[in-house]
C-alpha positions in Angstrom: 18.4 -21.4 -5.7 15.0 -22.4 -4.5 14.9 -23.3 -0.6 11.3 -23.2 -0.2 8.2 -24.2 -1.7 7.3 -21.4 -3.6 3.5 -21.6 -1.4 4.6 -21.8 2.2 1.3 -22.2 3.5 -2.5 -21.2 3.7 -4.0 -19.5 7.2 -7.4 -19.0 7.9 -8.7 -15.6 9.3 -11.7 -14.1 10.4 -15.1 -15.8 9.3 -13.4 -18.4 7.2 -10.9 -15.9 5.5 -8.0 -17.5 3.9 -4.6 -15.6 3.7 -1.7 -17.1 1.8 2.2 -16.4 2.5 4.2 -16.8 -0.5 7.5 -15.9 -2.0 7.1 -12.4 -3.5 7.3 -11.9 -7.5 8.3 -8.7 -9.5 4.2 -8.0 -10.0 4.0 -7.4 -6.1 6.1 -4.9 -6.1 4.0 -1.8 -6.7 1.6 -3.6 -4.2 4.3 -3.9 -1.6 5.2 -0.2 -2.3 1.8 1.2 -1.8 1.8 -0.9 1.3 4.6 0.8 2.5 3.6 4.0 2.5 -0.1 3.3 3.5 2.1 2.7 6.9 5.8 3.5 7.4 7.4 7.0 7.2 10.6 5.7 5.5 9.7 5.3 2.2 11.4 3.6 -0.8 11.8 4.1 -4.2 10.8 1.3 -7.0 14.3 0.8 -8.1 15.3 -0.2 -4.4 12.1 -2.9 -4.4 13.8 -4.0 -8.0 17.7 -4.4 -6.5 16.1 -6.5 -3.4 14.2 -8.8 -5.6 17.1 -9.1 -8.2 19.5 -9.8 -5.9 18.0 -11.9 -2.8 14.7 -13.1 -5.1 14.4 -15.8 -1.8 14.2 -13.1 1.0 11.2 -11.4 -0.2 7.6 -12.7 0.8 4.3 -11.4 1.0 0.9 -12.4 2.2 -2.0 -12.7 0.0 -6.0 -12.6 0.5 -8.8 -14.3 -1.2 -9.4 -11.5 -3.5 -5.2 -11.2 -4.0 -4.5 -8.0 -2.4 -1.1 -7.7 0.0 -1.9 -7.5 3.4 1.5 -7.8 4.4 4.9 -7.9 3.4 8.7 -8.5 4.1 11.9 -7.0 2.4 14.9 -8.3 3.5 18.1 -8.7 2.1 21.9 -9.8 2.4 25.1 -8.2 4.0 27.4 -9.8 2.6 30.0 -8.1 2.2 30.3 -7.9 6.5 33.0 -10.0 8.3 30.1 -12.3 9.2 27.6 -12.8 6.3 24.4 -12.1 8.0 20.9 -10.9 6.6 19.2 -7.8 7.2 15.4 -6.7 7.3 14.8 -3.7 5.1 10.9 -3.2 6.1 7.9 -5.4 7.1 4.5 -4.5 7.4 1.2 -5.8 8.2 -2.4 -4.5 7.7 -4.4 -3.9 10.7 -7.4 -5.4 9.3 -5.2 -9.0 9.4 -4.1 -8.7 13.3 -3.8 -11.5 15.3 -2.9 -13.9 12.0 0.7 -14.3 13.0 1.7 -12.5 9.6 4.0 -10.6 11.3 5.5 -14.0 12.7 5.5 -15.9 10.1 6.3 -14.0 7.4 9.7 -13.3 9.9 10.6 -17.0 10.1 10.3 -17.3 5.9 12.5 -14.7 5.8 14.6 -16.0 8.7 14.6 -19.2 7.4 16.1 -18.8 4.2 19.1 -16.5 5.3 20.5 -19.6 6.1 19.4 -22.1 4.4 20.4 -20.5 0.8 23.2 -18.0 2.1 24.2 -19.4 5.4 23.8 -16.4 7.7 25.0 -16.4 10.9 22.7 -13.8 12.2 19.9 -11.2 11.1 19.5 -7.3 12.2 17.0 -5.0 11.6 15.9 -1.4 13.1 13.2 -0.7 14.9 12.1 3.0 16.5 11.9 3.6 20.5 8.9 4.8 20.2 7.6 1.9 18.3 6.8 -0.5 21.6 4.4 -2.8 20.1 6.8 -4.0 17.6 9.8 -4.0 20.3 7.7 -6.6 21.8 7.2 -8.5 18.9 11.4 -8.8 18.5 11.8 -9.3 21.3 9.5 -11.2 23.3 7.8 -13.2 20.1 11.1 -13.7 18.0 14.0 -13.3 20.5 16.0 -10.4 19.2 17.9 -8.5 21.5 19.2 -4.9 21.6 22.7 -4.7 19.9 22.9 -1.0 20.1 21.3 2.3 19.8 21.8 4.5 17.1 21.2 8.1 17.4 18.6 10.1 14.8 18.6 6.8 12.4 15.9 8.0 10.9 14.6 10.8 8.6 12.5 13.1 11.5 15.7 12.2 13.6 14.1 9.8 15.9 16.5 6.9 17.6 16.7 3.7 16.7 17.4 0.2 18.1 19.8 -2.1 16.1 18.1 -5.3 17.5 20.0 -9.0 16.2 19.2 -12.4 16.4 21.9 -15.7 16.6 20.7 -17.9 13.7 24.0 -20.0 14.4 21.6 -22.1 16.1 19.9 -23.1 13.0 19.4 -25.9 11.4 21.6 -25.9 7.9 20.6 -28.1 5.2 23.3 -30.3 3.7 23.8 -31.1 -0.2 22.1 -33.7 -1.6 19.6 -33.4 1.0 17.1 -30.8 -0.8 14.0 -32.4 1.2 15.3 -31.1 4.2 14.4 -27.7 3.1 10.9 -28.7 2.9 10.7 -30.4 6.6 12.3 -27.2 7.9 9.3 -25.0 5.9 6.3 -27.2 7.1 7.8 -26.9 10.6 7.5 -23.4 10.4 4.0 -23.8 8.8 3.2 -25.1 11.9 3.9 -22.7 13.9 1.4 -21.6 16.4 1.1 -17.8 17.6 -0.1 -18.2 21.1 -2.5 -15.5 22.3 -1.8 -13.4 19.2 1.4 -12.7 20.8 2.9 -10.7 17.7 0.0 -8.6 17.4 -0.7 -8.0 21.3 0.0 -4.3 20.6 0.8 -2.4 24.6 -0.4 1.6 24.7 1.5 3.7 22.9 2.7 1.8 19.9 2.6 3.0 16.6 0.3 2.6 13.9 0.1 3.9 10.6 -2.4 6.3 9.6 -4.1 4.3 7.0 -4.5 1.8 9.2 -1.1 -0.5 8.8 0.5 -1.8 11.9 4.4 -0.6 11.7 7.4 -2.7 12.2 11.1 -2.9 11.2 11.9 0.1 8.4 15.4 0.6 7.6 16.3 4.2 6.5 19.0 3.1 4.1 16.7 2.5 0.9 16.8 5.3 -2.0 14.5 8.4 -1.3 15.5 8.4 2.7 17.8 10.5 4.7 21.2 9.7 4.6 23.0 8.5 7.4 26.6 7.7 8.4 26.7 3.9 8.2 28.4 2.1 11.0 31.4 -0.4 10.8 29.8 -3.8 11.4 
């Protein structure tokens, strides 16, 4: 089903700069790959970008310049299978040359958003390293995740890992018959207003990828990564 508008909206950057967020198709994935691994050391192989997109088609957006290049992305997906059914984000990503957009933010709430409108999560998780302060502070301080627990050498070079969660129980659910609900719920968001940059307000010491990517959530459970133990949710 289609809970948004497939065009969520339009921001203007720097010098009259216009960057669009928009639901991701199949011919973004190689750019959200290459994105990926401009910036984040867990890495993913096609075939994992092709099950999210086949599977939760809704949960995938990226953002888009002028000239159509990704400057950002965010994978997420479904865990359904849990005792509560509650989404999960695999990786997101934003270029450092788009700071201070609210990309980060933004394409968060998309994603956010329709966990519940189209598969009525009750909350959302996602990893995040320790080391990685800047986007601990965008969880936490910008999006209100909290720390659920700490898992040990989560990811491939065995660094630790915050499992961080956020209540979406709060949220709004649409109700059948009512499919313009879905579209006062997205311009809402639309709205939103990033005070201060605070999502891209990076303290010392947070991490940045070498090609010039600012690093957020990666998940080490795609194809190509260390394996790791899963826990029991």
């Amino acid at each position: 089903s289609v809970c948004w508008k497939e065009e969520l909206w339009v921001i203007r950057g720097r010098e009259g700069s216009m960057v669009n967020i928009r639901r991701a198709t199949v011919e973004d994935l190689l750019e959200m790959q290459a994105c990926n691994l401009a910036c984040l050391p867990e890495n993913y192989q096609m075939k994992y970008y092709f099950y999210h997109i086949l599977s939760w088609p809704q949960l995938l957006y990226v953002a888009e310049d002028q000239s159509k290049k990704i400057v950002g992305y965010v994978l997420a997906k479904m865990e359904e299978d849990a005792a509560e059914s509650h989404g999960h984000i695999t990786s997101l990503a934003v270029l450092r040359s788009h700071r201070k957009l609210g990309l980060a933010t933004r394409l968060m709430r998309a994603a956010e958003h329709d966990m519940v409108e189209c598969f009525d999560a009750e909350y959302v998780s996602l990893h995040v390293r320790k080391s990685n302060r800047a986007a601990f502070h965008l969880y936490s301080e910008t999006l209100q995740f909290r720390v659920h627990d700490e898992e040990k050498k989560y990811y491939a070079d065995d660094e630790d890992a915050y499992d961080m969660r956020k209540d979406l129980k709060a949220q709004s659910r649409k109700k059948k018959g009512k499919a313009d609900e879905a579209d006062e719920a997205a311009e809402k968001v639309a709205d939103l207003k990033i005070e201060n940059g605070a999502e891209e307000e990076a303290p010392e010491g947070s991490a940045t990828g070498a090609n010039g990517t600012d690093q957020y959530a990666e998940s080490n459970d795609g194809l190509g990564t260390k394996a790791k133990p899963k826990k029991k949710k």
